[in-house]
C-alpha positions, -999 to 999 in steps of 0.1 A, spaced: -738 138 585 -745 167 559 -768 166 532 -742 161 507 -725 132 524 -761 115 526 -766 121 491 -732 104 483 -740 77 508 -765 67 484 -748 68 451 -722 47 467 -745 22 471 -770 21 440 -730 20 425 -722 -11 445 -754 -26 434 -752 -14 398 -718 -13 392 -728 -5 352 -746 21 360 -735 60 361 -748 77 391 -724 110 380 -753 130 358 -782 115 386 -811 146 388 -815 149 421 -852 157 415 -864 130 394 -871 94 397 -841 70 402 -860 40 388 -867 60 359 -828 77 355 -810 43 362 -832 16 351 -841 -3 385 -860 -32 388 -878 -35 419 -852 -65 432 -829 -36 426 -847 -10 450 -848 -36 477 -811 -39 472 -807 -7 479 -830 -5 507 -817 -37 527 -783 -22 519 -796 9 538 -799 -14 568 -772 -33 564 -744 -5 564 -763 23 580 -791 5 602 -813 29 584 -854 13 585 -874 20 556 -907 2 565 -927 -7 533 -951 18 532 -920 42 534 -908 33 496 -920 58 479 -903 85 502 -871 71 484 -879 76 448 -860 106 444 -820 110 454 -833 145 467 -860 128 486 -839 99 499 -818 125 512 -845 142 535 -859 110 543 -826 93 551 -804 124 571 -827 130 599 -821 89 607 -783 96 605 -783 124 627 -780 148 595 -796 182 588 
């Protein structure tokens, strides 16, 4: 899975779960909580979403890895067999 298809991986789903929400001008390098308004209920939706459709683990102590889309991206492809 490429980079790019990981990155859209994710938008697909912080869509699903915030389907009023506009993922389109997302800055790859800053904080998704901060860009899209997240609540922490919505970050574990995301993250047991993950799981769900992917079988990607994020352990707890691993949540901050995913506060960027850049950084969800390098934590998420190597798991996905991506570059």
């Amino acid at each position: 899975m490429t980079r790019d298809e990981v990155s859209q991986l994710v938008i697909d789903i912080i869509n699903d779960i915030l389907p009023e929400g506009d993922c389109s001008g997302v800055d790859p390098n800053v904080n998704l909580r901060d860009q899209l308004d997240l609540d922490s209920m919505d970050f574990l939706d995301i993250v047991m979403e993950l799981r769900k459709q992917h079988g990607v683990e994020v352990p707890e102590e691993d949540y901050p890895k995913l506060a960027t889309l850049n950084s969800c991206v390098d934590y998420i492809a190597p798991k996905l067999g991506g570059a």
